[in-house]
C-alpha positions in Angstrom: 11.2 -52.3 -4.5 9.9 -50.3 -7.2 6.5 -50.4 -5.5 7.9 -49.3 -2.6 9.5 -46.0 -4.4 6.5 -45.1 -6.0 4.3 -45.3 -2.6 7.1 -43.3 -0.8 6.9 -40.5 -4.1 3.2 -40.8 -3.2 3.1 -40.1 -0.1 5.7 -37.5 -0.2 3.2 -35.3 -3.2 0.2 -35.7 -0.8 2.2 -34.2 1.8 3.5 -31.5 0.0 0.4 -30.9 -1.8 -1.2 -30.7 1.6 1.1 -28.0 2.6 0.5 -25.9 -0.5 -0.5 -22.5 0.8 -4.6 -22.2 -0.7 -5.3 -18.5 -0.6 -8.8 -16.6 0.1 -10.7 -17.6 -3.2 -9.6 -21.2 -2.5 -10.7 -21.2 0.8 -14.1 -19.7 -0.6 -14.5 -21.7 -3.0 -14.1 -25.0 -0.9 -16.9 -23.7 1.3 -18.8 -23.5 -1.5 -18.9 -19.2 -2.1 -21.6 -19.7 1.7 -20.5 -16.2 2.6 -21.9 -14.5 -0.2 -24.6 -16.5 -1.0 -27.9 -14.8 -2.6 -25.9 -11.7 -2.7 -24.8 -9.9 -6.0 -21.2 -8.9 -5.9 -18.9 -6.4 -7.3 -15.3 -7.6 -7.4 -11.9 -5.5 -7.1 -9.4 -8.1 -8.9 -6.3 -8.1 -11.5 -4.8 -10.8 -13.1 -3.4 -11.7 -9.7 -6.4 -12.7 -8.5 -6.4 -16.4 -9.6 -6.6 -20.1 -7.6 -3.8 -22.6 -8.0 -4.9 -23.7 -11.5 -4.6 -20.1 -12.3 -8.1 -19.4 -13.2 -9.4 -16.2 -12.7 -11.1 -14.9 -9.7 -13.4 -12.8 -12.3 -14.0 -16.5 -14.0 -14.5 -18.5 -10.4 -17.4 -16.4 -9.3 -19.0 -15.3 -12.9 -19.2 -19.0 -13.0 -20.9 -20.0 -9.3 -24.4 -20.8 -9.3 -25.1 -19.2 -5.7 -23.9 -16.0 -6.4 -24.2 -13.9 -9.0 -21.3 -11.1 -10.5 -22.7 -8.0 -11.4 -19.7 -5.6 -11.8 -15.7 -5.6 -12.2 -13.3 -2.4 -10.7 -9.9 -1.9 -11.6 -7.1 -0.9 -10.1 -3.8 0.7 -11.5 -2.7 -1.5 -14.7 -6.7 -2.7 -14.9 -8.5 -5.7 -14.5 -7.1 -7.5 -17.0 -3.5 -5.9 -16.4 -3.2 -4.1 -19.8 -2.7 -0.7 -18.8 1.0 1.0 -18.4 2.3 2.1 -14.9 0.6 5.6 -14.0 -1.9 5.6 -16.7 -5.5 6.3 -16.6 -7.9 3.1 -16.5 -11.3 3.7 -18.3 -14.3 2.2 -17.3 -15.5 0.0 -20.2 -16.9 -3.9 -20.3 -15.2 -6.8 -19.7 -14.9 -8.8 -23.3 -15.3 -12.4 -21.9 -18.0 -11.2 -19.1 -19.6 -8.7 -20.3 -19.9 -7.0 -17.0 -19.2 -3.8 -16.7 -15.8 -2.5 -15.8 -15.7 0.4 -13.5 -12.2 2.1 -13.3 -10.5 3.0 -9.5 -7.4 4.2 -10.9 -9.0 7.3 -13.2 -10.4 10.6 -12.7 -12.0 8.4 -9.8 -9.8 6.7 -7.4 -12.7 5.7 -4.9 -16.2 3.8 -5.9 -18.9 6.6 -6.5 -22.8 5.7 -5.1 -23.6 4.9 -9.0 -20.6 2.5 -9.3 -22.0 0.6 -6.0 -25.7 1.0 -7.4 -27.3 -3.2 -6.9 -24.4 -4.2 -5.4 -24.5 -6.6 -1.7 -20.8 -6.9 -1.7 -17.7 -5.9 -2.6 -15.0 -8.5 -2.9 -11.5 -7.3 -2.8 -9.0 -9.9 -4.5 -5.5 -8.7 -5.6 -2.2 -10.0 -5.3 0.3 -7.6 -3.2 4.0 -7.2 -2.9 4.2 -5.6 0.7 5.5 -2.3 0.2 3.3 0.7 0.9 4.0 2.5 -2.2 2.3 -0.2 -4.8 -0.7 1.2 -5.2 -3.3 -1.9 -4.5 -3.8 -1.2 -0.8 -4.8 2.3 -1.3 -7.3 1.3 -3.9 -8.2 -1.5 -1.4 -8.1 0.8 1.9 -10.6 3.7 -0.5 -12.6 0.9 -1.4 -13.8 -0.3 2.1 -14.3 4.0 2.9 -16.6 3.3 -0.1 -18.5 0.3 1.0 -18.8 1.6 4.4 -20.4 5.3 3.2 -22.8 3.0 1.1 -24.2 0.5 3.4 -22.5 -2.5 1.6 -19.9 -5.3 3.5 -16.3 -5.8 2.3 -14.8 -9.3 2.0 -10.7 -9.5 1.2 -10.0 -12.6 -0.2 -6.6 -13.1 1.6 -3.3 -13.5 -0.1 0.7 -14.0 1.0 2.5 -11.1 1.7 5.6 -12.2 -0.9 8.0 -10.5 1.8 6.6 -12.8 4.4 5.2 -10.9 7.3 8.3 -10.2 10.0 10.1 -7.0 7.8 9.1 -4.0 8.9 11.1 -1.0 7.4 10.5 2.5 7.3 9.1 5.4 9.0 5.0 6.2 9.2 3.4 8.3 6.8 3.2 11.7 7.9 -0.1 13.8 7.2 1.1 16.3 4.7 2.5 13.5 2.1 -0.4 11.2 2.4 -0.8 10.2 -1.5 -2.3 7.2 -3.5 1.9 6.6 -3.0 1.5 6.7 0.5 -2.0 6.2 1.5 -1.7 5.3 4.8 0.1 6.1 7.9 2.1 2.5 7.8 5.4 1.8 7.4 7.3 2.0 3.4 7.4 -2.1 4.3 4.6 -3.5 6.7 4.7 -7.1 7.2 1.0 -7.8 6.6 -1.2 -9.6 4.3 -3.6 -7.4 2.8 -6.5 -8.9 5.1 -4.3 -8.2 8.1 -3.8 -4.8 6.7 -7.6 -4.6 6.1 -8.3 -5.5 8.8 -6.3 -3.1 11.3 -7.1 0.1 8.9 -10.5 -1.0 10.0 -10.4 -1.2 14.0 -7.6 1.4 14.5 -9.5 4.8 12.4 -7.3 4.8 9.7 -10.4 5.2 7.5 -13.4 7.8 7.2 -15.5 5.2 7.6 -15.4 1.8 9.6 -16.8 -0.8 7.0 -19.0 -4.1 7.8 -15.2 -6.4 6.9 -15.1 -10.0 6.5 -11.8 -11.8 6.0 -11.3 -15.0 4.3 -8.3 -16.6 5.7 -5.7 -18.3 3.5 -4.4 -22.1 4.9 -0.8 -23.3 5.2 0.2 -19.3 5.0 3.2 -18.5 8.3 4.8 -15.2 8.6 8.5 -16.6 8.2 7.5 -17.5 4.7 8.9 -16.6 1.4 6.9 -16.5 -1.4 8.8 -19.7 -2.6 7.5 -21.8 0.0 3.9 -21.4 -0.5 4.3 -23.5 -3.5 1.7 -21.1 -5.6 3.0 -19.4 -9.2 3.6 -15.7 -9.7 1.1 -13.6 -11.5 2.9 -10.3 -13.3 1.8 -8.2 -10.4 2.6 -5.3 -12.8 4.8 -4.6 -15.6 8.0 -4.0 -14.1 7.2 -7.0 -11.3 7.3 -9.4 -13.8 8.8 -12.0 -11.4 8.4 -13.5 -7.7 11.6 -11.7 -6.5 10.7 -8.4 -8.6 8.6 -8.3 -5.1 11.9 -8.4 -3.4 13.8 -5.8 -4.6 11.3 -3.4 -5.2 11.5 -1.7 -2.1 15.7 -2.1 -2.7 15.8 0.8 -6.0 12.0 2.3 -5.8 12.5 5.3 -3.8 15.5 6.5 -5.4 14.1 5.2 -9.0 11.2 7.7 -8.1 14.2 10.9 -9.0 14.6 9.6 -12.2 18.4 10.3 -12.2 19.7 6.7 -12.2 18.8 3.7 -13.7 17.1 1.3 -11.9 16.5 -1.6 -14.5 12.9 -0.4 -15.2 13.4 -0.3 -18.9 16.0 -3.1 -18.3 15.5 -6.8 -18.1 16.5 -6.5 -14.7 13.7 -3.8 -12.8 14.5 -3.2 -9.6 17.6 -5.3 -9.3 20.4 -3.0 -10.8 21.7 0.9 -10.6 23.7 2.3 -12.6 24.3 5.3 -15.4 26.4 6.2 -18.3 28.8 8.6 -16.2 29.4 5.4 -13.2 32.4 3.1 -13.3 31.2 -0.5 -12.5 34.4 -1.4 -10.9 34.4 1.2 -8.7 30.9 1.1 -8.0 31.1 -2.5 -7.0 34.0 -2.6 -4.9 33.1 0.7 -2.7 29.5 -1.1 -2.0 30.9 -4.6 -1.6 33.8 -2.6 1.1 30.1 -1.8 3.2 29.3 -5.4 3.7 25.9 -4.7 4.0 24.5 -7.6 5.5 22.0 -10.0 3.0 23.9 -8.5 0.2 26.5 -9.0 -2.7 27.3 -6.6 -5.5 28.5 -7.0 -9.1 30.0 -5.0 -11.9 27.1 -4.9 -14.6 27.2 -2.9 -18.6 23.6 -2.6 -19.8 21.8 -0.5 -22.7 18.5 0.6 -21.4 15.8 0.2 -23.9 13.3 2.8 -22.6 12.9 4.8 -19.5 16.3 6.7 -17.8 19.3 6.6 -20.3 17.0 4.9 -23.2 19.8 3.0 -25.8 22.9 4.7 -23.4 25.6 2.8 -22.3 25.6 2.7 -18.9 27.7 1.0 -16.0 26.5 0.4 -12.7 25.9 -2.9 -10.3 23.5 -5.9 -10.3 22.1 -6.3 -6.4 21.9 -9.8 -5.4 20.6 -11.0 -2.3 22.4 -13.8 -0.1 20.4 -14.3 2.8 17.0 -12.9 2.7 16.2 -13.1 6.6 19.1 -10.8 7.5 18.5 -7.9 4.3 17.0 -4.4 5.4 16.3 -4.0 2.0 15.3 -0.4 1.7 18.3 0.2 2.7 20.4 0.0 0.1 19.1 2.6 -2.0 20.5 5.0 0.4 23.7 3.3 1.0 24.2 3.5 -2.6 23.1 7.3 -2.8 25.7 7.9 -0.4 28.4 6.0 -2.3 27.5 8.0 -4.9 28.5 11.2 -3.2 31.7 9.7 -2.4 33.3 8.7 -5.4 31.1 11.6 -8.2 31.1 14.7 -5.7 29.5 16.7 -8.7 27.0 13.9 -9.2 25.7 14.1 -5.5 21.8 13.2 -6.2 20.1 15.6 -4.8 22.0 18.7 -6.0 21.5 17.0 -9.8 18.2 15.2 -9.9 15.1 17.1 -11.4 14.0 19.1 -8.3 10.6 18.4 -10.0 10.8 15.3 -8.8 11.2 15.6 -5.3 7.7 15.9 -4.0 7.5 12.1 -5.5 10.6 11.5 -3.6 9.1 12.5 -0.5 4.7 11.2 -0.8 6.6 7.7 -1.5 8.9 8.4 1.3 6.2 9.2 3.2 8.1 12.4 4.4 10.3 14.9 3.7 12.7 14.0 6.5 14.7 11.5 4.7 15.6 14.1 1.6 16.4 17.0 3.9 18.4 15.1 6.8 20.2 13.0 3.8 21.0 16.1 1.8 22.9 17.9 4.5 26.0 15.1 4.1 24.7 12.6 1.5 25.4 10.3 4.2 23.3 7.1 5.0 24.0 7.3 8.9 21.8 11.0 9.2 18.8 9.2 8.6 19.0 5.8 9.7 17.4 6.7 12.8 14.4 9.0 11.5 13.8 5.8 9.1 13.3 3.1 11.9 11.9 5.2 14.3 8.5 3.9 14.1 9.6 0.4 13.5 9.2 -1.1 17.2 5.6 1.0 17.2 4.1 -0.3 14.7 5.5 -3.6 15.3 3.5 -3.5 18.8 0.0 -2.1 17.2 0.2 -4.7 13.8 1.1 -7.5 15.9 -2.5 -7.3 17.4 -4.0 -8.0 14.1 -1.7 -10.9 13.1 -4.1 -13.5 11.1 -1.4 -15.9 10.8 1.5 -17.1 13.0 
């Protein structure tokens, strides 16, 4: 009997190892590097960039014997992910390498001809959270423009999109808010890996430059999955997305976090995941968003003490977002929903007639127009925007879908 157990436990790991989602640099490395062979290479990576034994992308290829690593390039946060949100990254040398670290997230946001000097390849390998405003896919998106102006090929190392690849939210980009915020004309959430994405920007013009792309395909990776079912860890993606679901309510709080009027739990040990401000009454607050019965959601009183950022070491009240069925959440949403909630029961605290007007062009690149301020303002009413919000949804649905890597 016991024999029998331990052959049905076996079994059941090698099937469930099997199924393990093995990203790009896994797939790369099984085929033994064969696609970059001979070639020197300059890698784009974080500490996301890692195989299932977490080891280092930077590692992994420093180490092949049929390649050879010549140069490092950081995005925001750096290579080695040591760098606060929105500060400069400086170009320096990598302490276990000793390659040269180049920065993308400086006073240069795009590769120069001197960065790419010797270099075959460029290797793009970062771990993304699928929402337009993280700033990885514009460094990756600046990076190909870079490779293609410089005669050198582009290889994304594919990686899950933690929202899984079916939620689409938010309106296109429109030309005069196109920031490192907003790089792109793509929806605020875009359902696409960042090869995918890569590879779309690519055949559809959304760069200068068409770039000589090749991606490496992940394995056991389906669009209807959460980052739970890949069975891979989480990598701090940043500071404040210190978790798997940080990924997941990112796009719930970071538009409205952007005005700097209400906590969002960025300073909190909850980023992301809670609003609230010393002048709110939790009770209240909960209840009136609870009454919504917003779909995919459940609210909660919460009492917190910031201890940085908006209200640092204030006594605020507010709610705790918790999601309760992932499938059915429009998670951008809620931000607006709770904006409007706001209005209701603090007339005098409407946002947008209190928040630092200094603020609102951030408001607005990340929003990728300034639509959604000027249609919410006239009522502070969620409903005068929901439509401007999806319009593009279906659209882009129909153009992304042709570029779909993964079923």
């Amino acid at each position: 009997m016991k024999k029998i157990t331990f052959l049905l436990f076996f079994l059941i790991t090698i099937h469930v190892c099997a199924k393990q989602t093995q990203t790009g640099i896994e797939v790369l490395k099984a085929n033994n590097f064969k696609i970059l062979e001979g070639k020197r290479i300059g890698l784009i990576t974080n500490p996301t960039g890692v195989d299932r034994d977490l080891k280092s992308t930077i590692d992994i290829l420093f180490e092949a014997k049929n390649i050879q690593l010549v140069a490092l390039f950081g995005p925001e946060h750096g290579v080695r992910g040591d760098v606060h949100a929105g500060d400069k990254v400086d170009n320096a040398s990598d302490p276990k390498t000793g390659l040269p670290v180049y920065s993308l997230y400086g006073k240069t946001r795009k590769a120069t001809p001197e960065m790419l000097q010797g270099i075959d390849v460029l290797v793009y390998d970062i771990q993304d959270i699928g929402c337009r405003s993280f700033t990885y896919i514009s460094t990756m998106g600046l990076a190909m423009e870079a490779a293609a102006e410089n005669n050198i090929e582009f290889v994304v190392l594919d990686r899950p999109n933690p929202l899984g690849g079916e939620k689409i939210e938010g309106n296109l980009t429109e030309e005069p808010f196109i920031s490192f915020v907003s790089q792109f004309k793509i929806p605020y959430l875009y359902a696409q890996t960042c090869g995918e994405l890569a590879w779309m920007m690519n055949e559809e013009n959304m760069l200068n430059k068409k770039c000589k792309l090749t991606v490496v395909k992940m394995k056991n990776w389906h669009r209807s999955m959460k980052w739970e079912q890949t069975g891979l860890e989480w990598v701090v993606a940043s500071p404040h997305i210190p978790h798997k679901h940080s990924a997941y309510f990112y796009p719930i709080t970071g538009i409205l976090g952007e005005l700097g009027y209400v906590s969002i739990g960025v300073g909190y040990t909850l980023p992301f995941q809670i609003v609230g401000a010393p002048w709110m009454n939790a009770e209240m607050l909960t209840r009136k968003l609870n009454n919504l019965n917003l779909e995919g959601f459940v609210f909660r009183p919460l009492f917190f003490k910031p201890f940085y950022a908006t209200y640092k070491d204030e006594h605020c009240q507010g709610v705790e977002i918790h999601i309760s069925n992932f499938k059915k959440a429009k998670l951008s949403e809620v931000q607006f929903h709770i904006m409007q909630v706001i209005n209701e029961l603090y007339p005098d605290k409407a946002v947008f007639n209190n928040a630092n007007k200094d603020r609102f062009n951030m408001f607005d690149k990340v929003s990728g127009s300034d639509q959604i301020r000027l249609l919410f303002s006239k009522n502070n009413n969620f409903a005068d925007i929901r439509d401007y919000w999806h319009k593009d949804v279906e659209s882009y649905k129909k153009l992304s879908k042709k570029y779909y890597l993964y079923k």
